[in-house]
PyMOL Python script that loads the backbone (N, CA, C, O; Angstrom):
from pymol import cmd

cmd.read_pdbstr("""\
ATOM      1  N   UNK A   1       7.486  19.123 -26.454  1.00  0.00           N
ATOM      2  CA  UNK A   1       8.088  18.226 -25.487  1.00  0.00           C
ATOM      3  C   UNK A   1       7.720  16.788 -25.858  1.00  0.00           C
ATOM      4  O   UNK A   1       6.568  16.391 -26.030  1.00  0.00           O
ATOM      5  N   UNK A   2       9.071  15.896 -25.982  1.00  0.00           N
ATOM      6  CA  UNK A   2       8.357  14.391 -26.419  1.00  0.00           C
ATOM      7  C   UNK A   2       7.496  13.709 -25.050  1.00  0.00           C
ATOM      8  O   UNK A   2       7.615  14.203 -23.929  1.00  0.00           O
ATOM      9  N   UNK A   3       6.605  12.489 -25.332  1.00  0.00           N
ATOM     10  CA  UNK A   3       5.975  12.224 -24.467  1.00  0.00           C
ATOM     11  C   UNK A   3       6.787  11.189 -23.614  1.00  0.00           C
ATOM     12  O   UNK A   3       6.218  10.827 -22.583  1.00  0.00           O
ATOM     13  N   UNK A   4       8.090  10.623 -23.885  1.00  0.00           N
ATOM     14  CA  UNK A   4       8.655   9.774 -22.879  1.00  0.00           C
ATOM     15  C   UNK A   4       9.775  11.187 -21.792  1.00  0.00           C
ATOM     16  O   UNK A   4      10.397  10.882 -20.774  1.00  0.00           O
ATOM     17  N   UNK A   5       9.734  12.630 -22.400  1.00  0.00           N
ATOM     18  CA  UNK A   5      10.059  13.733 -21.224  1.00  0.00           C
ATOM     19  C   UNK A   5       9.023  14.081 -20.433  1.00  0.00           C
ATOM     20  O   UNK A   5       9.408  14.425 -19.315  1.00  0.00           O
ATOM     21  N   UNK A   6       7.897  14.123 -20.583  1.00  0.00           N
ATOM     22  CA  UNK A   6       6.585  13.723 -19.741  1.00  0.00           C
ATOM     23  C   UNK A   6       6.596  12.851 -19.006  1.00  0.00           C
ATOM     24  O   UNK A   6       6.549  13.159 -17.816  1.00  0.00           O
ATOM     25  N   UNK A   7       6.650  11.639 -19.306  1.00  0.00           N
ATOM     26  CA  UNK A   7       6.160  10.382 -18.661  1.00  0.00           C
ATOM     27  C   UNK A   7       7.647  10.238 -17.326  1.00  0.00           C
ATOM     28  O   UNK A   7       7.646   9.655 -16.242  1.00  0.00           O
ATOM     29  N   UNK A   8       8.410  10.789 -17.802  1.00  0.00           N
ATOM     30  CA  UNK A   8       9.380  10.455 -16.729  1.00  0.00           C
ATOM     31  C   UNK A   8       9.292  12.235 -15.504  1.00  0.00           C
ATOM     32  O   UNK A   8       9.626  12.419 -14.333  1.00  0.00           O
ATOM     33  N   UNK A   9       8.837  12.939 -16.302  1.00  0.00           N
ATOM     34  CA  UNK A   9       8.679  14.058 -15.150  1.00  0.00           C
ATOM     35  C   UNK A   9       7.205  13.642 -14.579  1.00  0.00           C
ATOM     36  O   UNK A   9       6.972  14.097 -13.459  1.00  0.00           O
ATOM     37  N   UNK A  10       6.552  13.141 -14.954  1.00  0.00           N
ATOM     38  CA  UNK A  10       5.284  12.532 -14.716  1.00  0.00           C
ATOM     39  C   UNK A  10       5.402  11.445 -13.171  1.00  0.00           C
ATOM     40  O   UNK A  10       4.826  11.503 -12.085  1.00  0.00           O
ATOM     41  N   UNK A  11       6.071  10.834 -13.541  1.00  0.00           N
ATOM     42  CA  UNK A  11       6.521   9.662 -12.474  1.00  0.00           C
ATOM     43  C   UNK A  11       7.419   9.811 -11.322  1.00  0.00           C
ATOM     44  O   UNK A  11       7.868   8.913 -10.609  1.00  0.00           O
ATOM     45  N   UNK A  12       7.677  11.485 -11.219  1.00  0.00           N
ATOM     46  CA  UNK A  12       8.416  11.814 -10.170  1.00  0.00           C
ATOM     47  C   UNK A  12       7.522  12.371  -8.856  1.00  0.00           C
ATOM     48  O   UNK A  12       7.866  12.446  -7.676  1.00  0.00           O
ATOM     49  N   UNK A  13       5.837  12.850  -9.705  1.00  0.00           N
ATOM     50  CA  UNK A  13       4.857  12.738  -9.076  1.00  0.00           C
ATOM     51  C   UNK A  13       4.986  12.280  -7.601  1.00  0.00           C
ATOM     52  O   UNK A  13       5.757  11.346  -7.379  1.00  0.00           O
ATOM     53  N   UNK A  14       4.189  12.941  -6.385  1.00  0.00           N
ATOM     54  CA  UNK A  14       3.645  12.093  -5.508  1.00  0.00           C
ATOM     55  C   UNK A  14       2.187  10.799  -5.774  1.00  0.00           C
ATOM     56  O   UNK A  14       1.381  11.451  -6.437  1.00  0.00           O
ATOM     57  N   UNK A  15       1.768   9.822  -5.623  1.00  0.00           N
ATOM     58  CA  UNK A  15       1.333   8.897  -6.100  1.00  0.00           C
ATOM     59  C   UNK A  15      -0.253   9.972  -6.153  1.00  0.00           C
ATOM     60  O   UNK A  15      -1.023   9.805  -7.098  1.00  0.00           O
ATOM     61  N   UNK A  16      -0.518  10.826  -5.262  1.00  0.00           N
ATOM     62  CA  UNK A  16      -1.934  11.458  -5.251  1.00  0.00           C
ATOM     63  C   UNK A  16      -2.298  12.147  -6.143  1.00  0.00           C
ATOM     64  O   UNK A  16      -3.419  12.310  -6.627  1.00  0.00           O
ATOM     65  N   UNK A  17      -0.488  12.946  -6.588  1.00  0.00           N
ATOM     66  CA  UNK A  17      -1.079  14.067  -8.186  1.00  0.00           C
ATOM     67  C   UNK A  17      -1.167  13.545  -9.024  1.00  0.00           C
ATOM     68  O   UNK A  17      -1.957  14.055  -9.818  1.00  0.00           O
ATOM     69  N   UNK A  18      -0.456  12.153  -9.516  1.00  0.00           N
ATOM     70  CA  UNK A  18      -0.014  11.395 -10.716  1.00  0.00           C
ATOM     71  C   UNK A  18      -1.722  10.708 -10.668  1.00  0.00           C
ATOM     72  O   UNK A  18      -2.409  10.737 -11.690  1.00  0.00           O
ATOM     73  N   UNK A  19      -2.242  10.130  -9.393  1.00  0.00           N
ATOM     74  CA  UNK A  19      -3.484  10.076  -9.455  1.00  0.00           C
ATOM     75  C   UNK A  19      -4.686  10.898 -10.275  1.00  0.00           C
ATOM     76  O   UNK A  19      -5.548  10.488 -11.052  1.00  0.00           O
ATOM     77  N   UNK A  20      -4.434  11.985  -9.864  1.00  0.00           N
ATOM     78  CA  UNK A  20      -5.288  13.361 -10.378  1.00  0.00           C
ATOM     79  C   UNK A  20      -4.750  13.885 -11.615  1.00  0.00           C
ATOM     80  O   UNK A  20      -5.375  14.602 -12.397  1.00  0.00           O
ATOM     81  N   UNK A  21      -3.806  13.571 -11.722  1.00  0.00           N
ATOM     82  CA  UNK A  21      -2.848  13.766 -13.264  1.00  0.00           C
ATOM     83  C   UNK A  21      -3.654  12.776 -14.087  1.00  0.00           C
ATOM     84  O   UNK A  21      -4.382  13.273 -14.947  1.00  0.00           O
ATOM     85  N   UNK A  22      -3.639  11.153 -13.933  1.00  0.00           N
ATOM     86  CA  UNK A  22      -4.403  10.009 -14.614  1.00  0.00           C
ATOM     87  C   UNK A  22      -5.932  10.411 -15.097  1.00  0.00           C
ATOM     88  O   UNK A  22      -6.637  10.108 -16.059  1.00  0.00           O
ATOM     89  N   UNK A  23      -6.080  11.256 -13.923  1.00  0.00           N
ATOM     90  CA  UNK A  23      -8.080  11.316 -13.649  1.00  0.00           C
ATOM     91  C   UNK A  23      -8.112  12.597 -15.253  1.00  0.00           C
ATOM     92  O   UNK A  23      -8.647  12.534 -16.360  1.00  0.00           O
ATOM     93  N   UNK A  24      -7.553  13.257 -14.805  1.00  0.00           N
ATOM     94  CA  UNK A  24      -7.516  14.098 -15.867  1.00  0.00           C
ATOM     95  C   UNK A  24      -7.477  14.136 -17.308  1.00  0.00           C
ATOM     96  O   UNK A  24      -8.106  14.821 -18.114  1.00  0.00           O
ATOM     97  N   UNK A  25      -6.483  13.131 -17.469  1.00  0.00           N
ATOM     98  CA  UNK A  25      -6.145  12.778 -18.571  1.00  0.00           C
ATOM     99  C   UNK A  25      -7.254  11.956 -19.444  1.00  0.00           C
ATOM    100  O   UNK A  25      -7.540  12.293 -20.593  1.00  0.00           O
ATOM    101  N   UNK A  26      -7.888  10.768 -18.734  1.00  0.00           N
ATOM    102  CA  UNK A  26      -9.136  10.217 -18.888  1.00  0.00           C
ATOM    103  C   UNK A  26      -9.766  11.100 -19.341  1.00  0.00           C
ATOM    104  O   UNK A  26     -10.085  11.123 -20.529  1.00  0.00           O
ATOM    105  N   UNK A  27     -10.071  11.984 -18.523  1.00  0.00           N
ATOM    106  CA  UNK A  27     -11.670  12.858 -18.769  1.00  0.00           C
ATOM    107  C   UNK A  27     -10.999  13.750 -20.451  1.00  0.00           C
ATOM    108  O   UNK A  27     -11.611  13.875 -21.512  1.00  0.00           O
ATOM    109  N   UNK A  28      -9.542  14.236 -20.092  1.00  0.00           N
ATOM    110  CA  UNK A  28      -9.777  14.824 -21.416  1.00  0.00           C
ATOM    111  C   UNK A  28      -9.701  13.868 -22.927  1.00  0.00           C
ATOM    112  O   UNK A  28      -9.321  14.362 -23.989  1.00  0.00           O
ATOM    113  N   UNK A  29     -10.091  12.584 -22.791  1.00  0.00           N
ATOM    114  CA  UNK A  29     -10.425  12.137 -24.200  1.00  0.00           C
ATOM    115  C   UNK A  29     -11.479  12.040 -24.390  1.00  0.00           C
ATOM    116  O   UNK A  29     -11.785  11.906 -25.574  1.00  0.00           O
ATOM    117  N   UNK A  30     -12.657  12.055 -23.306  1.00  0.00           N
ATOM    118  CA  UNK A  30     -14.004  11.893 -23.500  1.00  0.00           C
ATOM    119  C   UNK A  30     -14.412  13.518 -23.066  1.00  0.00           C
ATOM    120  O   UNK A  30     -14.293  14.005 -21.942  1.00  0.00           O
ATOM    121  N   UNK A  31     -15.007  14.305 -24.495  1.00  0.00           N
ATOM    122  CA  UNK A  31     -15.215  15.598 -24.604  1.00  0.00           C
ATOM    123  C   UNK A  31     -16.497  16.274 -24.032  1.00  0.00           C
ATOM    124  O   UNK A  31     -16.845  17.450 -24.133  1.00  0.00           O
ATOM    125  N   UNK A  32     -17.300  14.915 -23.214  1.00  0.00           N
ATOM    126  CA  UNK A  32     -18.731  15.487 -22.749  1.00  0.00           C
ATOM    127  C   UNK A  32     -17.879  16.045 -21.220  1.00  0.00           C
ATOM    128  O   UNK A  32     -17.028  15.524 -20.500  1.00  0.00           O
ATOM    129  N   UNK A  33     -18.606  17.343 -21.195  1.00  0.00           N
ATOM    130  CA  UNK A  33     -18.376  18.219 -20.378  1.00  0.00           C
ATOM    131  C   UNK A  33     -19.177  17.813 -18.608  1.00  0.00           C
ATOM    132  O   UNK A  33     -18.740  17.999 -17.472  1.00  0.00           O
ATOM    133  N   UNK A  34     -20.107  17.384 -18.969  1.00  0.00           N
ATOM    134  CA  UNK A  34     -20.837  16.681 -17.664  1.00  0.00           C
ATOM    135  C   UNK A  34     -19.731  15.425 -17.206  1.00  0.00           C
ATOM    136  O   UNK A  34     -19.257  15.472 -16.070  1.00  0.00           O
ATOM    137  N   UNK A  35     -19.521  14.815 -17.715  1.00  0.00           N
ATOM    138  CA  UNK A  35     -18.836  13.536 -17.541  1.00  0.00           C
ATOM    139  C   UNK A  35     -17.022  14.127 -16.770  1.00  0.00           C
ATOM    140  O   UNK A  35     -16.634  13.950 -15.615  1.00  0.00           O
ATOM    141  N   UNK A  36     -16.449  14.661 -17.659  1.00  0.00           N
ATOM    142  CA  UNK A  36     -15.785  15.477 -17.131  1.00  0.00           C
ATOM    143  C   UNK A  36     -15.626  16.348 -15.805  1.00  0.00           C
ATOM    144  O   UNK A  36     -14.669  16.341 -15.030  1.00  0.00           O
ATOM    145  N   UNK A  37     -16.488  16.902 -15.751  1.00  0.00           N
ATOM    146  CA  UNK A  37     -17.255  17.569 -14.406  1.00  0.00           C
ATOM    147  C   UNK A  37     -16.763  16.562 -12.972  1.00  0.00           C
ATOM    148  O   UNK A  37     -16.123  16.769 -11.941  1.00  0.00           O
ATOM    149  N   UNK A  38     -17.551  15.262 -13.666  1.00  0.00           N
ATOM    150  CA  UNK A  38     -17.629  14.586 -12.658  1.00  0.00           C
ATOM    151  C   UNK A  38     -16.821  13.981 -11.887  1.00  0.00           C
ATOM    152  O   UNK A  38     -16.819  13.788 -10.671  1.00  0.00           O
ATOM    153  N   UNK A  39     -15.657  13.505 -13.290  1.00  0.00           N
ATOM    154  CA  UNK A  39     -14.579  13.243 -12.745  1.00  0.00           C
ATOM    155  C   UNK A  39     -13.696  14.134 -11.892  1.00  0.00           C
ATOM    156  O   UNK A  39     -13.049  13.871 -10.878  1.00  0.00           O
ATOM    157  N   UNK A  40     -13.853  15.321 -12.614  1.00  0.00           N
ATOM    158  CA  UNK A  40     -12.866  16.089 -11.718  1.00  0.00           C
ATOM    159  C   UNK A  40     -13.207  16.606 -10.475  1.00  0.00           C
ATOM    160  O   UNK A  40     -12.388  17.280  -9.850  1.00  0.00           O
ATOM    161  N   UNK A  41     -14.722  16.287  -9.882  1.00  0.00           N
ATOM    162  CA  UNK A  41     -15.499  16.216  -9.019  1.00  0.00           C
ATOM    163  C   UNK A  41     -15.106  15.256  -8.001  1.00  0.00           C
ATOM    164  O   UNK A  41     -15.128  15.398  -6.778  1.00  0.00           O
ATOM    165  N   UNK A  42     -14.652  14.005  -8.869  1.00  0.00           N
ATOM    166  CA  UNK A  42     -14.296  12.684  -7.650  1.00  0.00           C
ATOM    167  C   UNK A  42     -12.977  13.137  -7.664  1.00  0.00           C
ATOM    168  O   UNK A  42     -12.805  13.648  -6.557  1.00  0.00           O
ATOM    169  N   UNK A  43     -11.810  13.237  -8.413  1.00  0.00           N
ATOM    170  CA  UNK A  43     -10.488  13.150  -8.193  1.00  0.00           C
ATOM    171  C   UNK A  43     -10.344  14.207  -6.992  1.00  0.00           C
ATOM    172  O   UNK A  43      -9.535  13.899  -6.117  1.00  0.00           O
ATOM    173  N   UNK A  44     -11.043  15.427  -6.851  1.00  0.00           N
ATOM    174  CA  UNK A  44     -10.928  16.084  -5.884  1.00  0.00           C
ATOM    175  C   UNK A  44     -11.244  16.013  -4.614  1.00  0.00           C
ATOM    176  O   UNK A  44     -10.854  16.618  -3.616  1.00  0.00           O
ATOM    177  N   UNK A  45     -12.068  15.116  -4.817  1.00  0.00           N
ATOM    178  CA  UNK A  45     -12.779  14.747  -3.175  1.00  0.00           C
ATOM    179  C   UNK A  45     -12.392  13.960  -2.966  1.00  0.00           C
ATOM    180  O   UNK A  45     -12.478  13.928  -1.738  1.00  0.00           O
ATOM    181  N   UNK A  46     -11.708  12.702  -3.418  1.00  0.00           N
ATOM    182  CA  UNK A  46     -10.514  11.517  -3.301  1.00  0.00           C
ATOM    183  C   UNK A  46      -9.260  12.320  -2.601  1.00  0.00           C
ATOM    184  O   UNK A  46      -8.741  12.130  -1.501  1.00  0.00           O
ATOM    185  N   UNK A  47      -9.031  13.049  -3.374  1.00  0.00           N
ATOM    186  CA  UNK A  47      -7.820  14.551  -3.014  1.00  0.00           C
ATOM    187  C   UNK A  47      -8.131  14.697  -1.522  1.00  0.00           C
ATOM    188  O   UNK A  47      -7.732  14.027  -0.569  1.00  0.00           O
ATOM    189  N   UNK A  48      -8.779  15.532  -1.565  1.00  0.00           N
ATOM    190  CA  UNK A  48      -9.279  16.332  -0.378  1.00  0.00           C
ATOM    191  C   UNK A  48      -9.481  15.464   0.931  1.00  0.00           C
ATOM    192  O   UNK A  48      -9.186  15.923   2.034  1.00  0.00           O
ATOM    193  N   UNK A  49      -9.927  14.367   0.784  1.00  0.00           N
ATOM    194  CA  UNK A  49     -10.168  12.955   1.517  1.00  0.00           C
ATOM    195  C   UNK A  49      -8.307  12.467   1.956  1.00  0.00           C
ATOM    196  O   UNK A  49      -7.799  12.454   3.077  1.00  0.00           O
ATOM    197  N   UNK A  50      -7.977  12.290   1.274  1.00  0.00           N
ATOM    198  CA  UNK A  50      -6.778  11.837   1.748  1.00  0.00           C
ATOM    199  C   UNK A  50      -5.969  12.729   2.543  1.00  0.00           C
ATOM    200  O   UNK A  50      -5.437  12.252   3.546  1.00  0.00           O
ATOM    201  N   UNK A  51      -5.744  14.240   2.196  1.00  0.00           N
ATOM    202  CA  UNK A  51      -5.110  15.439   2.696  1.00  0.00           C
ATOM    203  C   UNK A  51      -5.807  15.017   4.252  1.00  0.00           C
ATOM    204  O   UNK A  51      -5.035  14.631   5.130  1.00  0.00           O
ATOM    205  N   UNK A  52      -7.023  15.095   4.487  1.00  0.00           N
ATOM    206  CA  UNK A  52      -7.640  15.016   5.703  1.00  0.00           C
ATOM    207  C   UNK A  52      -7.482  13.854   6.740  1.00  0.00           C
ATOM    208  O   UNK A  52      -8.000  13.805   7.856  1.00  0.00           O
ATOM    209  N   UNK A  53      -6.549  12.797   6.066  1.00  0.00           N
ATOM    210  CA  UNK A  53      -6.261  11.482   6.936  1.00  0.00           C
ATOM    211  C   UNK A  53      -7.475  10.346   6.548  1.00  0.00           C
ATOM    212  O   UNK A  53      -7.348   9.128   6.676  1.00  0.00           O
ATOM    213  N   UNK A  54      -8.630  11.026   6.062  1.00  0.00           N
ATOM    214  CA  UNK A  54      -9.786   9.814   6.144  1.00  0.00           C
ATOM    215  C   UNK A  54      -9.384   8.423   4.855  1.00  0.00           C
ATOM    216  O   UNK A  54      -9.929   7.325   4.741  1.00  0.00           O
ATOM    217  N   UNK A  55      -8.527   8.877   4.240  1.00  0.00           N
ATOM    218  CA  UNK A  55      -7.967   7.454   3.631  1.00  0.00           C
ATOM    219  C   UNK A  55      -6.726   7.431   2.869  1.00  0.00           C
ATOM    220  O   UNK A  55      -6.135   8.416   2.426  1.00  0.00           O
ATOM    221  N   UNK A  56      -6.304   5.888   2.731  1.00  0.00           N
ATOM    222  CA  UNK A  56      -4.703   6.259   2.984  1.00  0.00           C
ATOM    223  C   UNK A  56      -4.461   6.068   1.392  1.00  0.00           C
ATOM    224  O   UNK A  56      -5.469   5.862   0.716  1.00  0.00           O
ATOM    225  N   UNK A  57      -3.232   6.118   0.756  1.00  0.00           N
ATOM    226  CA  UNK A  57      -2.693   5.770   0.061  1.00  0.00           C
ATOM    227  C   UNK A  57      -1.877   3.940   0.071  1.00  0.00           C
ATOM    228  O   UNK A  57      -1.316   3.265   0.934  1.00  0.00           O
ATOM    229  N   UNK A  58      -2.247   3.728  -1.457  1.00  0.00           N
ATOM    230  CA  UNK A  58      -0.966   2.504  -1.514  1.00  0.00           C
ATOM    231  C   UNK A  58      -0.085   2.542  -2.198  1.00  0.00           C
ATOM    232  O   UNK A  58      -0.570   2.436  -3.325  1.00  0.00           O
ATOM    233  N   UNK A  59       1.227   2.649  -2.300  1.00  0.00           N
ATOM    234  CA  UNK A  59       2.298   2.204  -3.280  1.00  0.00           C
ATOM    235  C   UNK A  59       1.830   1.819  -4.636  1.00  0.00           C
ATOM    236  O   UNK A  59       1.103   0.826  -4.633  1.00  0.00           O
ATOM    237  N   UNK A  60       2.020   2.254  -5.574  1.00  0.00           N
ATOM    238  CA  UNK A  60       1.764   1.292  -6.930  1.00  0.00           C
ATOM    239  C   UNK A  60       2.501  -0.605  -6.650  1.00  0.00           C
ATOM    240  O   UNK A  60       1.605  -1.442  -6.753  1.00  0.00           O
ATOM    241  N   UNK A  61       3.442  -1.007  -6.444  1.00  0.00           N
ATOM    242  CA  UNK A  61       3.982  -1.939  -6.638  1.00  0.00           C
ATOM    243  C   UNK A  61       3.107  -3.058  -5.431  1.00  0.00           C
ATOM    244  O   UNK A  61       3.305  -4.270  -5.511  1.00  0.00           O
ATOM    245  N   UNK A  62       2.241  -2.533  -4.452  1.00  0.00           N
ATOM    246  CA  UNK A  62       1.723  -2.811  -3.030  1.00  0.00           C
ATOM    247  C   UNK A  62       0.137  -2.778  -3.744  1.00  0.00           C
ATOM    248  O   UNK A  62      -0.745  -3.305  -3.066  1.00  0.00           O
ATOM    249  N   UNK A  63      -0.172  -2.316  -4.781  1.00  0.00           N
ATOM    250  CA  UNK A  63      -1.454  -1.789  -5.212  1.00  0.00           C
ATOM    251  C   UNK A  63      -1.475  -3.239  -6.068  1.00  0.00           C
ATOM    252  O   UNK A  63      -2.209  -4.149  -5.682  1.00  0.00           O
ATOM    253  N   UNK A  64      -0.822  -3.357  -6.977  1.00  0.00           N
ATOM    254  CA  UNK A  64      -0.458  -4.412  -8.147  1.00  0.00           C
ATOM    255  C   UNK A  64      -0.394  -5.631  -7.513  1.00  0.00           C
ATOM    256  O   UNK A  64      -0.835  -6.637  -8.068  1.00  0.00           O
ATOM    257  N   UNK A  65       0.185  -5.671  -6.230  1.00  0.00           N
ATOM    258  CA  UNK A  65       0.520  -6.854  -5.863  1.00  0.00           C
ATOM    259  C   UNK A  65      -1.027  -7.654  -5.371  1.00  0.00           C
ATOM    260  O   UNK A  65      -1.367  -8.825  -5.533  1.00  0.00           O
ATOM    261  N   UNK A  66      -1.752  -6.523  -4.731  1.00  0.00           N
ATOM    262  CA  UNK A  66      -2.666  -7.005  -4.051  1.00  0.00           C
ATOM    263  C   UNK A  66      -4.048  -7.544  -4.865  1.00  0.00           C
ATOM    264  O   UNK A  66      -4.933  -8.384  -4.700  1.00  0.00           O
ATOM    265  N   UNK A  67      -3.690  -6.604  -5.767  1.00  0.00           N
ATOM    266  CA  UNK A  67      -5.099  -6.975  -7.076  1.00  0.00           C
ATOM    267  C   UNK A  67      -5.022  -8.151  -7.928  1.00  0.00           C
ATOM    268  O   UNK A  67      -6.010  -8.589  -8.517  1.00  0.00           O
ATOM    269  N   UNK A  68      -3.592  -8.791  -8.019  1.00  0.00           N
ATOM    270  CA  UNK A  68      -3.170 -10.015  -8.368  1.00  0.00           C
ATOM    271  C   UNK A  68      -3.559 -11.234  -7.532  1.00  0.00           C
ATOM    272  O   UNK A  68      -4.167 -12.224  -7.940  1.00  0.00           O
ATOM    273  N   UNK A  69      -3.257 -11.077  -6.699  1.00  0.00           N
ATOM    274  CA  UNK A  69      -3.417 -11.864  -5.798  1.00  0.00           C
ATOM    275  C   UNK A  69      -5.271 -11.631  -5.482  1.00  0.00           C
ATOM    276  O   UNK A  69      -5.802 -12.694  -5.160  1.00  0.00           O
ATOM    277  N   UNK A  70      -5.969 -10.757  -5.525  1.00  0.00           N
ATOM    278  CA  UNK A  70      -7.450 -10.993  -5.576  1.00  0.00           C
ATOM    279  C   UNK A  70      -7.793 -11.304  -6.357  1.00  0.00           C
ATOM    280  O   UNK A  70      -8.803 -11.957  -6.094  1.00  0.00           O
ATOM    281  N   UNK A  71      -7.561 -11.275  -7.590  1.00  0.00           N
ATOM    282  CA  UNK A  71      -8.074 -11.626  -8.609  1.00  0.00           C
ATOM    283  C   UNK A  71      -7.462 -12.781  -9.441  1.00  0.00           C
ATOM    284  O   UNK A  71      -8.239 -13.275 -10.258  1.00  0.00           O
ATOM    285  N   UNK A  72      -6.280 -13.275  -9.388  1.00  0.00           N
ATOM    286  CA  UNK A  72      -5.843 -14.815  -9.175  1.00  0.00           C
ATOM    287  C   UNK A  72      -6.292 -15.912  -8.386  1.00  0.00           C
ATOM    288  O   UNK A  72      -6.352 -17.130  -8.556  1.00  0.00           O
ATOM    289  N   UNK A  73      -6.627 -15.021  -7.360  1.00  0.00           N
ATOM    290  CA  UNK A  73      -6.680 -16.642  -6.223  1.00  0.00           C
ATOM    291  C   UNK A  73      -5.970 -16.402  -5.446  1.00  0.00           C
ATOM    292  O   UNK A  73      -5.746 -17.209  -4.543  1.00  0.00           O
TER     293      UNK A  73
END
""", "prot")
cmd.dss("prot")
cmd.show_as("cartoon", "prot")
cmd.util.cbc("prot")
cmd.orient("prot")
């Protein structure tokens, strides 16, 4: 499968799996297994955290906007 048929079934994602999709992907270029662990330790409890209401999601385009603007001025 080429990787721009990925990236577009990728992006049809809800923003939480494409999240946990990202987390994943990270951990699998760095091959230490602890490190790994860990991540997939947080992406799940980030997961699990949100399913439960205790925190929300932002839009990517609402996410971008806001980190610009903090970190611009």
């Amino acid at each position: 499968m080429e990787l721009s048929v990925i990236e577009k079934e990728a992006m049809r994602l809800p923003d939480t799996e494409r999240a946990l999709l990202a987390g994943r992907l990270l951990t699998s270029l760095d091959k230490s297994p602890d490190l790994q662990r860990k991540w997939t330790e947080e992406a799940e409890r980030r997961y699990a955290a949100y399913l439960r209401g205790d925190i929300a999601v932002v839009d990517g385009p609402q996410a971008m906007a806001s980190l610009h603007a903090r970190f611009r001025g």
